[in-house]
C-alpha positions as CSV (number, residue, x, y, z in Angstrom):
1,X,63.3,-55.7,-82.8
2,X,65.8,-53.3,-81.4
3,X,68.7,-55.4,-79.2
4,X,69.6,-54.5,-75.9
5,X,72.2,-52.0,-75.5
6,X,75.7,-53.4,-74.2
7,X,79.1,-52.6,-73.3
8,X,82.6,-54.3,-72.3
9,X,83.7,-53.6,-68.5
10,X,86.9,-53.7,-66.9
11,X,89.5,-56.0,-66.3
12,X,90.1,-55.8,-70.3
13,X,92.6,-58.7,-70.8
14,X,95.7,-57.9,-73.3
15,X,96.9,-60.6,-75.7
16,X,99.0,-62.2,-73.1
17,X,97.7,-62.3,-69.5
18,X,100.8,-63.4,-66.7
19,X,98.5,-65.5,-64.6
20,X,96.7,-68.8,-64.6
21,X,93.2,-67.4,-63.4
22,X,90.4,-67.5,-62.7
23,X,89.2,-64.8,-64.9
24,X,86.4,-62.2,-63.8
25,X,84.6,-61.0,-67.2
26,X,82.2,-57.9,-66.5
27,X,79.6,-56.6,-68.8
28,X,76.8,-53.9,-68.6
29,X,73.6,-54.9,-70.8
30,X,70.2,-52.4,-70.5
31,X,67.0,-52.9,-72.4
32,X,63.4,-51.3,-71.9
33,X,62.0,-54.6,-71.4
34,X,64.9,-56.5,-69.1
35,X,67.9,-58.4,-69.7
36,X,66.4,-62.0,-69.5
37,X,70.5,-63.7,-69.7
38,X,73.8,-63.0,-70.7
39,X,75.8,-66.4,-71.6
40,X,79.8,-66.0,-71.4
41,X,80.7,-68.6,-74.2
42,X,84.5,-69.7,-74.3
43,X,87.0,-71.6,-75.5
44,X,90.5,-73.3,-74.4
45,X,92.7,-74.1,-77.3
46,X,89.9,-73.9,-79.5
47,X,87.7,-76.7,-77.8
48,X,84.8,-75.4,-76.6
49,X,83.4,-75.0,-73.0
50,X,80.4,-75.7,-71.1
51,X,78.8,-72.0,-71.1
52,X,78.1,-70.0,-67.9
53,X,75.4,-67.9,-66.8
54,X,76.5,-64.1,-66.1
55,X,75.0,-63.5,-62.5
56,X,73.5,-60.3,-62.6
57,X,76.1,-58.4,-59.8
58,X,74.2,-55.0,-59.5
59,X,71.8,-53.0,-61.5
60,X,72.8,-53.5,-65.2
61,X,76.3,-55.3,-64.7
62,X,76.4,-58.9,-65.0
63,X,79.4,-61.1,-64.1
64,X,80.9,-64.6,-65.3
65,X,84.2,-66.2,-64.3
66,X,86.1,-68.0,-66.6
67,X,87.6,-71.2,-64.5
68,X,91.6,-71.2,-64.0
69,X,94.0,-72.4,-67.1
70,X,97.9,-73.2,-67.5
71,X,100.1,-71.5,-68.8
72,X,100.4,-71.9,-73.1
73,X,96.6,-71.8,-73.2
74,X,94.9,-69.6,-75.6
75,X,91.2,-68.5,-74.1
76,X,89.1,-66.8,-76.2
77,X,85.1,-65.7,-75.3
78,X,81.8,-63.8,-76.3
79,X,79.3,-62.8,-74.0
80,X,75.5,-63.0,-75.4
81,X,72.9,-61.3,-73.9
82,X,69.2,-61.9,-74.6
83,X,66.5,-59.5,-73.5
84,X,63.2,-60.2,-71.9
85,X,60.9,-59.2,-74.4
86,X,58.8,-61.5,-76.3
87,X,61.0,-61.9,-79.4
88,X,64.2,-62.5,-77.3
89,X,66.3,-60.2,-79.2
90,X,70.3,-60.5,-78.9
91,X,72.9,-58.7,-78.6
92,X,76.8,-59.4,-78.5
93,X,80.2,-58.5,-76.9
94,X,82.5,-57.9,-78.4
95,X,80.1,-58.3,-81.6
96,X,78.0,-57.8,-83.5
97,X,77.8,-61.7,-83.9
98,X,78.7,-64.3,-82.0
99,X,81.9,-65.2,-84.5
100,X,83.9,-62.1,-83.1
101,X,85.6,-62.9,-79.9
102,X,88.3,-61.7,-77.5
103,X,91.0,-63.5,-77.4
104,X,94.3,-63.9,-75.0
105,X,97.5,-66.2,-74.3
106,X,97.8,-67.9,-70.7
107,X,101.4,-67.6,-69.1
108,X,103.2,-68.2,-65.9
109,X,103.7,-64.3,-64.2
110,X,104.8,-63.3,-60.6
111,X,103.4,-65.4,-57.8
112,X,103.1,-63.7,-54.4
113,X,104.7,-63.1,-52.1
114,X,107.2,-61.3,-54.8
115,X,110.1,-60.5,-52.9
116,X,113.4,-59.4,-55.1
117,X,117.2,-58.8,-53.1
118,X,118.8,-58.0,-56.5
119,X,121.5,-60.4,-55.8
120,X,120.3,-63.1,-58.8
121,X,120.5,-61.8,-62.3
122,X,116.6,-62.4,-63.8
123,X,116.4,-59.8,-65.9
124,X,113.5,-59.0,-64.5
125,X,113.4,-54.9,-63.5
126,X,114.4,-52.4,-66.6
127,X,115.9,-49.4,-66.6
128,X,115.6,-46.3,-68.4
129,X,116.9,-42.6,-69.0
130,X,116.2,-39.3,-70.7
131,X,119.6,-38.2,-69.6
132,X,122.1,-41.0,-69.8
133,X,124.1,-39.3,-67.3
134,X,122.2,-40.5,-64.2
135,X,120.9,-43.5,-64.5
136,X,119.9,-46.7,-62.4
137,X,122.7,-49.7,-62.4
138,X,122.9,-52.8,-60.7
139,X,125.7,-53.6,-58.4
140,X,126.9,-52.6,-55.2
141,X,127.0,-48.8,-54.6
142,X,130.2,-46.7,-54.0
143,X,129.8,-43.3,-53.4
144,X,129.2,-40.8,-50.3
145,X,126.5,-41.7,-48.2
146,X,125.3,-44.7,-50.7
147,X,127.9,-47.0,-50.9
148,X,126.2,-50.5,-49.6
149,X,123.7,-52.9,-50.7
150,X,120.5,-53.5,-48.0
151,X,121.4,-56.9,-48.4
152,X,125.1,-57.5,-50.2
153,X,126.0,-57.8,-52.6
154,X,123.7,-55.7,-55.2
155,X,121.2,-53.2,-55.1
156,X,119.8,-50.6,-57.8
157,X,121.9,-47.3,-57.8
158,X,121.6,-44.0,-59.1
159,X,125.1,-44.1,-60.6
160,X,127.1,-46.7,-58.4
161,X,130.2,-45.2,-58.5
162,X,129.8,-41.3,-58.8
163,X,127.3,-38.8,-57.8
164,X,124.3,-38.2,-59.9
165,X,123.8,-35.4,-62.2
166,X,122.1,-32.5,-63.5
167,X,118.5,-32.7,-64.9
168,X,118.3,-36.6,-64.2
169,X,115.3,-38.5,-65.4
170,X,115.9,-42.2,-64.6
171,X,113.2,-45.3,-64.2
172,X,113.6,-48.9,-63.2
173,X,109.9,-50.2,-64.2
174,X,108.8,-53.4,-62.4
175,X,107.9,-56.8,-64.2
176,X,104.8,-57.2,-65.2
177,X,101.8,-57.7,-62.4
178,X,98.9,-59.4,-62.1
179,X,96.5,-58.3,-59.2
180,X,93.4,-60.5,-60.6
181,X,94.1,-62.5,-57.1
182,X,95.9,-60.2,-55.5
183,X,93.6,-57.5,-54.2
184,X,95.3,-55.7,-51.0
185,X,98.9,-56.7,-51.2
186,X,101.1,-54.9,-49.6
187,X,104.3,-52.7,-51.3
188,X,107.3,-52.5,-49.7
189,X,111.1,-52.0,-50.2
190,X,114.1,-50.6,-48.8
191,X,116.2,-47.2,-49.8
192,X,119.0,-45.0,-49.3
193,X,119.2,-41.8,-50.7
194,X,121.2,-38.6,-50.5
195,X,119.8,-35.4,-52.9
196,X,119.1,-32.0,-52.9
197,X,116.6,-31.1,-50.2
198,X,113.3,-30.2,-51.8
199,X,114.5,-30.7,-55.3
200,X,115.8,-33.6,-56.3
201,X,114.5,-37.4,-55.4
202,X,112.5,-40.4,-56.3
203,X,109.0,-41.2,-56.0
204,X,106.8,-44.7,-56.7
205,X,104.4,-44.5,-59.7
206,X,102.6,-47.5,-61.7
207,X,100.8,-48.0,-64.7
208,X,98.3,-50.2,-66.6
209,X,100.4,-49.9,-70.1
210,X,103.5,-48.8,-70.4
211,X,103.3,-47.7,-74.0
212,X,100.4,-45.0,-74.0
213,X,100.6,-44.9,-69.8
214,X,99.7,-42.5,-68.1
215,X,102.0,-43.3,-65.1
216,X,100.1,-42.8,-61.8
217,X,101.8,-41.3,-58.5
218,X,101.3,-44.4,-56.0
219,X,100.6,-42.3,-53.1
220,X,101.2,-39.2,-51.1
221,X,102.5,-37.9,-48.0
222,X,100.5,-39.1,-45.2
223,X,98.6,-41.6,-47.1
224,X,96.4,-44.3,-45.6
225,X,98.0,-47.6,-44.6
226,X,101.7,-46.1,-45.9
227,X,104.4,-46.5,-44.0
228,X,107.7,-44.0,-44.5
229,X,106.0,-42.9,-47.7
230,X,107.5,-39.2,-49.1
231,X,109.1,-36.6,-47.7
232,X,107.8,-33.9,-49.6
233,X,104.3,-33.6,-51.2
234,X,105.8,-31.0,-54.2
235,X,109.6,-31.5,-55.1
236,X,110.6,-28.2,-57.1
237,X,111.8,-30.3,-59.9
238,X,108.3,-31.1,-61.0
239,X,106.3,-30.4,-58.1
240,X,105.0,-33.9,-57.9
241,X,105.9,-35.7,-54.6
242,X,109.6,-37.6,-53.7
243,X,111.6,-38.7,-51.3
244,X,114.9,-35.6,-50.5
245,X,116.9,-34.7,-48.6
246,X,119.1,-37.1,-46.6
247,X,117.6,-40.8,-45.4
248,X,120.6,-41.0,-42.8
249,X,120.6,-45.1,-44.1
250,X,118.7,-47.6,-45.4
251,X,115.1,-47.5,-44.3
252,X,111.6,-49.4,-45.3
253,X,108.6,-48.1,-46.8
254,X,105.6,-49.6,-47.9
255,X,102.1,-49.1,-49.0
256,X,98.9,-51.0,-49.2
257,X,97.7,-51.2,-52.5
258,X,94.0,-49.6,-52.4
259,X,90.9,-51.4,-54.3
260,X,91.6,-49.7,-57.1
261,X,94.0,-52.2,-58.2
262,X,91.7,-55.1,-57.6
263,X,91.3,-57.4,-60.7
264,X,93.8,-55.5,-63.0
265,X,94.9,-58.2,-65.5
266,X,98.4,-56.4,-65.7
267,X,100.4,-53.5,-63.7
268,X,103.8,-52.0,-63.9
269,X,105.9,-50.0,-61.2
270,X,108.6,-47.9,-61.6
271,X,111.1,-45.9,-59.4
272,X,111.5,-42.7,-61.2
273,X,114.5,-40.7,-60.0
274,X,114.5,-36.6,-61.0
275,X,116.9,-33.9,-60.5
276,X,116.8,-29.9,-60.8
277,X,119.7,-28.3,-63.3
278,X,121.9,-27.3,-60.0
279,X,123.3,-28.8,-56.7
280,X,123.6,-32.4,-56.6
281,X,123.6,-35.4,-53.9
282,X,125.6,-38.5,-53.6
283,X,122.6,-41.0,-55.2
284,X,119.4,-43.6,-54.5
285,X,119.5,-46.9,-54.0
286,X,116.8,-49.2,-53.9
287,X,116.7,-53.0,-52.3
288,X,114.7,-55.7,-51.2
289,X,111.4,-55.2,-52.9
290,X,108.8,-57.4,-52.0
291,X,104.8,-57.7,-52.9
292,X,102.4,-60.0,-50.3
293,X,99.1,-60.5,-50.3
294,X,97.0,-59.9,-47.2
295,X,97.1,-62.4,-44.2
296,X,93.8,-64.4,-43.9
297,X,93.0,-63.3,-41.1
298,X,90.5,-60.4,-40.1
299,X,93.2,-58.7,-37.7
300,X,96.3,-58.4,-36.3
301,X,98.4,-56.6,-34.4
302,X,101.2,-53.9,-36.1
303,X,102.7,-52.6,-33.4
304,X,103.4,-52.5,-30.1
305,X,103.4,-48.7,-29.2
306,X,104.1,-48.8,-25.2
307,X,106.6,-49.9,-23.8
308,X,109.3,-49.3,-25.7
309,X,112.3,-51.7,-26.0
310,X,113.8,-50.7,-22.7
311,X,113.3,-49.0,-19.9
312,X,114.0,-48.5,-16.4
313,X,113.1,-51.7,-14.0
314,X,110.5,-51.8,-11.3
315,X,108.4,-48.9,-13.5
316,X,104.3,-50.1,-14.3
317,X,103.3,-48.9,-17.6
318,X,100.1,-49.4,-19.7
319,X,100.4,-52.2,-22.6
320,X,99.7,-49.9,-25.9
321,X,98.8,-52.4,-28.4
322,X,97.9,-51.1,-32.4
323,X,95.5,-53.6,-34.1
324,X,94.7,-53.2,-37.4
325,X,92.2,-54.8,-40.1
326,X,94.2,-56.4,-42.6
327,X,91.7,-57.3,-45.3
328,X,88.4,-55.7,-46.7
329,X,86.5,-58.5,-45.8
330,X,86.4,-58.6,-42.3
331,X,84.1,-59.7,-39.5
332,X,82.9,-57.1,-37.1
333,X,82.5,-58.6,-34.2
334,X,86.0,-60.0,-33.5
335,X,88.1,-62.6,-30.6
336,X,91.4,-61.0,-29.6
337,X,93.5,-62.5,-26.9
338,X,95.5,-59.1,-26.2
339,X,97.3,-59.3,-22.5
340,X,96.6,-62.5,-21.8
341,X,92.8,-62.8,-22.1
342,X,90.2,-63.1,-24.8
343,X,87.7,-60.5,-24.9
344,X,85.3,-60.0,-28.2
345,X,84.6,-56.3,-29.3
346,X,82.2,-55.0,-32.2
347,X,84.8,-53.0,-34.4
348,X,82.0,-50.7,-35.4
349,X,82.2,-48.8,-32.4
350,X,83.4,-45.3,-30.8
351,X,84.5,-45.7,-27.3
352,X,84.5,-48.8,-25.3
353,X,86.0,-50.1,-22.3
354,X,88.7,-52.6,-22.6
355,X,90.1,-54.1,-19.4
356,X,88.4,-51.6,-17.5
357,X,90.4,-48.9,-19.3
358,X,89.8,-47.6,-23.0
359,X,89.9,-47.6,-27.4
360,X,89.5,-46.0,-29.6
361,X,88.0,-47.2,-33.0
362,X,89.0,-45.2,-35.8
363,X,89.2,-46.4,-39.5
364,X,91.1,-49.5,-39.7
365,X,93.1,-49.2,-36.5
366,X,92.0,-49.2,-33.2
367,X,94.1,-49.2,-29.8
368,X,94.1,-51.1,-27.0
369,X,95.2,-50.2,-23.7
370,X,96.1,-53.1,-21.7
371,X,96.3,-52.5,-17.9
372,X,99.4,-51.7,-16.0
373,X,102.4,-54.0,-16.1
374,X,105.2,-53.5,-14.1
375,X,108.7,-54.4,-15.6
């Protein structure tokens, strides 16, 4: 008579979830003599809902999805799972009967592509500071080398009209995210900065709760699929990494978010800006932030590497051409019409012969050399 063992799996929804759905519920149920179901009962405003069998995903995880809902809907569920022995023994989550449930609040939260010029009041992005002498303001910078707005009239500012100062410690923390549908968006924005070299600077960091945290360092220097991300993997100040030194403008960076943020019912950025106790810059300024999901495509190209934008007439040069996967779901063997011709290629390959020239396959790139042009 003993009930199979259970347990709740992530995405764990709050009290009030900023998306419409669908909702992905996960559970893990073991017994010595099988898991025989696992039922994901809910309801929507109270009125009850046809039940759905869990599919069992992998080993002991089973999965159910919860259909989409509007916004002012309250959804709350049980999952129970039966095992395969002859007395069908139960078990519940979140137990230990079916009366306890979980329960959350449907609202309206950021649709993508999020994209964010600072130049309507929403309220939206909050700031913070330990010292209230550097802190982040909206408006249109003022001072030494950041005194514009990406696009005018307002950006955030490390102190708009005066240089920062000693021992800063300044956030501007995001909305609230939802990545339940939004698995491999891409992160991007545009700065200006002027600190200390190697000391002072900003770097990107998120979070799944902004009350107990802990805040995460969204990449490094170098990273995969980053773009402009860091200039220093250790800034003295608190050897984590940062963007220093002197940008010489505005410039964009991005990142794409990796598959650890798939399905996370909520997620906070911030821009944290820190500063040593000596030598000081003109400021940060951040613009333009904007979060898309992935093109429905398999691939695409990202850059053409040769030729460059000019250059001298009457010269033949090879047609460098970076393609790049741009979701996880992908099909290996792929149509691309690159120079002027379709050709299909297995992406799971080393070295092949393209145009009766060459590329490389490596990771998600690969790089196609198209054969002379003359221009």
């Amino acid at each position: 008579m003993i009930p199979p063992a259970v347990y709740n799996l992530p995405p764990v929804y709050p009290g009030t979830v900023y998306n419409t759905g669908p909702y992905t519920i996960n559970i893990a149920a073991t017994d010595i003599s099988g898991i025989a179901s696992a039922s994901l009962n809910y309801t929507i405003n109270t009125v009850a809902q046809p039940t759905i069998l869990m599919a069992n995903i992998a080993d002991s995880t089973f999965q159910g999805i919860i259909p989409a809902a509007v916004a002012g809907d309250t959804i709350c569920y049980y999952v129970e799972i039966a095992d395969a022995s002859f007395c069908g023994n139960l078990n519940y989550i979140p137990g230990p009967t079916s009366v306890e449930t979980f329960c959350f609040i449907v609202e309206d939260g950021i649709s993508y592509p999020y994209c964010d010029n600072f130049d309507i009041t929403t309220n939206l992005w909050t700031p913070s500071a330990v010292n209230t002498t550097s802190v982040w303001e909206l408006g249109t910078p003022a001072f030494g080398a950041t005194n514009s707005a990406h696009t005018a009239p307002n950006s955030w500012d490390i102190n708009l009209t005066s240089a920062y100062a000693n021992s800063a410690n300044a956030s501007l923390v995001s909305p609230q995210l939802s990545f339940i549908t939004g698995a491999g968006a891409t992160f991007e924005f545009w700065h200006n900065w002027s600190t200390e070299v190697g000391w002072d600077g900003v770097r990107v960091e998120w979070t799944t709760d902004t009350t107990t945290g802990p805040w995460n360092v969204l990449g490094s220097v170098g990273c995969v699929d980053c773009v402009n991300w860091y200039t220093d993997a250790t800034l003295a100040t608190d050897q984590l990494p940062g963007w220093e030194g002197n940008s010489g403008g505005w410039i964009k960076s991005s990142i794409i978010l990796d598959t650890q943020f798939n399905n996370l019912p909520q997620v906070w950025f911030r821009f944290r800006f820190v500063s040593d106790g000596s030598v000081n810059g003109d400021g940060y300024s951040i613009d333009d932030v904007c979060i898309s999901l992935p093109q429905p495509d398999d691939v695409g190209v990202t850059a053409i590497t040769q030729p460059g934008p000019t250059g001298p007439a009457g010269n033949c040069l090879d047609v460098l051409v970076d393609v790049k996967k741009l979701r996880s779901q992908y099909t290996n063997i792929i149509p691309c019409n690159i120079c002027g011709t379709t050709r299909w290629f297995n992406w799971n390959c080393y070295l092949y012969r393209f145009f009766n020239t060459w590329s490389n396959c490596s990771g998600n790139h690969s790089l196609f050399r198209c054969t002379c042009r003359t221009l």
